[in-house]
C-alpha positions as CSV (number, residue, x, y, z in Angstrom):
1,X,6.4,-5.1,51.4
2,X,4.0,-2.4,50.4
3,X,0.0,-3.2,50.7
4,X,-2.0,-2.1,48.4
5,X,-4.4,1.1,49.3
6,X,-7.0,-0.5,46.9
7,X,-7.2,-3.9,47.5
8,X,-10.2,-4.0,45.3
9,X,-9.1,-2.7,41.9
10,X,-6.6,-5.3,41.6
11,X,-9.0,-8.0,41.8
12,X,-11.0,-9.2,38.7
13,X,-14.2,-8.3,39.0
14,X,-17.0,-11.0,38.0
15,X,-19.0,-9.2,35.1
16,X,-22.4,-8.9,35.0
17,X,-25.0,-10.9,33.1
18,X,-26.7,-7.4,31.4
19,X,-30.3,-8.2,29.7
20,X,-30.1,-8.8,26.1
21,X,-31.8,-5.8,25.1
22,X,-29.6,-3.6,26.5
23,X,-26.4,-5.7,25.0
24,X,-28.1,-5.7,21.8
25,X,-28.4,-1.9,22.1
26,X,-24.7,-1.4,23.3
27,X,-23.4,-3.5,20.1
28,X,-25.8,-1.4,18.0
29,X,-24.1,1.3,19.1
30,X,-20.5,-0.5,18.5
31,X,-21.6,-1.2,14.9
32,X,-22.9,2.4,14.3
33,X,-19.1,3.8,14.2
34,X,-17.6,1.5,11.1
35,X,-18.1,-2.2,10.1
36,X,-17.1,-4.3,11.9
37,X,-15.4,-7.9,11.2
38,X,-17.4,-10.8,13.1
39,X,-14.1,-11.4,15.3
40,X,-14.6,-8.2,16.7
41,X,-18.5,-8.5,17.3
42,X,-17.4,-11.4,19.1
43,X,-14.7,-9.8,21.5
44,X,-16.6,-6.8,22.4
45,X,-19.8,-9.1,23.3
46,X,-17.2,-11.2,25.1
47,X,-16.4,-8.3,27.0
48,X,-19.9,-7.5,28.4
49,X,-20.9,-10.9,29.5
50,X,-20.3,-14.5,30.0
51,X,-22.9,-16.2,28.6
52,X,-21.7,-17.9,25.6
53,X,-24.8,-18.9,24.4
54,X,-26.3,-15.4,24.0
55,X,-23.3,-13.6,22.4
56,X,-24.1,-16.4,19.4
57,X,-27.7,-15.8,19.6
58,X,-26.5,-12.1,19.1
59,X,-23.9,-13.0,16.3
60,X,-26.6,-14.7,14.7
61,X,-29.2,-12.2,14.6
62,X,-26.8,-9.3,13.2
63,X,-25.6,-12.1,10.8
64,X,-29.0,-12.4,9.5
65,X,-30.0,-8.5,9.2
66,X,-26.5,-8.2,7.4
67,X,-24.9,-6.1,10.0
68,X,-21.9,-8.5,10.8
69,X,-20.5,-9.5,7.4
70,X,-16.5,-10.2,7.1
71,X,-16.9,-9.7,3.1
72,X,-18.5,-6.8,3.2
73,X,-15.9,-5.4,5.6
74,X,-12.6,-6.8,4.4
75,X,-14.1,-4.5,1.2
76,X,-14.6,-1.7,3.3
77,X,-11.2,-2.1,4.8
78,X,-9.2,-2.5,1.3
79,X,-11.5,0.4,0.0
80,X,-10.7,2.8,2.9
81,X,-7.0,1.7,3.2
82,X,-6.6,2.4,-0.4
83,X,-7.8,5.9,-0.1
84,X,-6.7,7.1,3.1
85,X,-3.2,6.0,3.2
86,X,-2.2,3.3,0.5
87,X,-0.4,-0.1,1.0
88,X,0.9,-2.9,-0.2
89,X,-1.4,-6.0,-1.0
90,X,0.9,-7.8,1.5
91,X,0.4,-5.3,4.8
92,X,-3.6,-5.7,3.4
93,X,-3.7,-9.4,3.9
94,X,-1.7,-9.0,7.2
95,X,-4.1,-6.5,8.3
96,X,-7.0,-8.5,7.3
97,X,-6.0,-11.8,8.9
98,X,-5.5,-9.9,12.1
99,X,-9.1,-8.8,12.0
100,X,-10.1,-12.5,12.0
101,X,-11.2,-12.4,8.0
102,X,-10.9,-15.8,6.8
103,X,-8.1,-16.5,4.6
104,X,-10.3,-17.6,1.4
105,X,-12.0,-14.3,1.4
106,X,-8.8,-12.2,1.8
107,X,-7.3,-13.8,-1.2
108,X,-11.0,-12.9,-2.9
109,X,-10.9,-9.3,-2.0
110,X,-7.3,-8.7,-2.6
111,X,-7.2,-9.9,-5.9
112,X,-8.5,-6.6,-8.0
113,X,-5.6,-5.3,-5.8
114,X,-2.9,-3.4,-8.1
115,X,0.5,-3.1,-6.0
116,X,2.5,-0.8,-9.0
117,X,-1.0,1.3,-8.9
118,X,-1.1,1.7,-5.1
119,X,2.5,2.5,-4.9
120,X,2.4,5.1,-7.3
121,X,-0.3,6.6,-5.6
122,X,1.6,7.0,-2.5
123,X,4.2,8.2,-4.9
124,X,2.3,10.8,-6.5
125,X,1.4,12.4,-3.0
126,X,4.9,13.4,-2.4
127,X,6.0,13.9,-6.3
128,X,5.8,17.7,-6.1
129,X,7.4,18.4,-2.5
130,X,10.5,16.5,-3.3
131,X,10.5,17.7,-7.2
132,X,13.4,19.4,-6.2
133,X,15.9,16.9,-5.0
134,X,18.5,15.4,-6.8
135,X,18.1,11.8,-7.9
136,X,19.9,10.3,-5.0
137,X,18.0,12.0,-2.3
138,X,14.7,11.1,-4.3
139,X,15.5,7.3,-4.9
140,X,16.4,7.2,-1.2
141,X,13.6,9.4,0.4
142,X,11.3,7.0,-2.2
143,X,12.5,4.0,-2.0
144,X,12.2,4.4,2.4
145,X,8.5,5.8,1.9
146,X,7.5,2.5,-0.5
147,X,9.4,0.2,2.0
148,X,7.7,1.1,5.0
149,X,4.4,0.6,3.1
150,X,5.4,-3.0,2.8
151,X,6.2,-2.7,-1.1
152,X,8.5,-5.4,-2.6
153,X,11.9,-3.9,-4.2
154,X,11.0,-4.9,-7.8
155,X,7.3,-3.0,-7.3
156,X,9.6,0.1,-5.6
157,X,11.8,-0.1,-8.3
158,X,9.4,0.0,-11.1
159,X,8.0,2.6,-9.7
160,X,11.3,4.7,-9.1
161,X,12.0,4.2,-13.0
162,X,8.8,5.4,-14.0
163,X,8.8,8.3,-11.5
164,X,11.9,9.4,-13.5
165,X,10.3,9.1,-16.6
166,X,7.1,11.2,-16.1
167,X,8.5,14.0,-13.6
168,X,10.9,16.4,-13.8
169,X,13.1,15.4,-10.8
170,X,17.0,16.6,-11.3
């Protein structure tokens, strides 16, 4: 059996109890990239120390100045996902529920959410590079893209038929 030249880095290491200006400042910083969902506030505070009791205190605080907000970032999210790379309402709410977003203000959110609209939008990205297949390969190459974006068949369908009637595709 083989020892281990680092004995050390294999054990956990007990983390240390940092003062809570400085983990105030570190989770400043945190928040400073994108919003963040209070799940997340929690598990990177987590990460820093043990002490329960001033994580909340933490939580709290940022709660109250309106920095930790799981509505105001389950918008952001829908509102970034929607213009960056679209998806289906049902990958949203999947998405969502992993960040910790509880499911009464999911359903809230996601209900100006169009699923025809945001899969013709991913649609209409790739309308003019495959303008020149023939129907089969477009239904097929369409109907793969839509799936994989978590689009029901009836939604890619829809959208299939009225790709066909506003486009010139063979």
């Amino acid at each position: 059996m083989r020892r281990n030249p680092f004995p050390n880095r294999s054990a956990k290491l007990p983390k240390n109890k940092p003062d809570p200006d400085s983990l105030f400042s570190s989770i400043l910083k945190f928040l400073s990239f994108r919003p963040r969902s209070w799940q997340e506030v929690n598990q990177y505070l987590l990460s820093k120390t043990d002490d329960s009791a001033q994580v909340q205190k933490i939580i709290k605080r940022l709660e109250r100045s309106g920095l930790v907000n799981d509505n105001e970032f389950a918008t952001w999210l829908v509102a970034s996902r929607s213009r960056t790379r679209p998806r289906s309402i049902f990958l949203l709410k999947k998405e969502l529920l992993s960040f910790g977003i509880s499911p009464e203000i999911v359903t809230d959110v996601l209900s100006s959410q169009d699923d025809m609209l945001q899969a013709q939008k991913v649609l209409s990205r790739k309308l003019g590079t495959w303008s020149h297949l023939s129907r089969l390969q477009f239904r097929t190459k369409t109907y793969g893209l839509l799936a994989r974006r978590g689009f029901s068949s009836s939604v890619i369908e829809a959208t299939i038929k009225k790709a066909y009637n506003t486009s010139d595709v063979n």
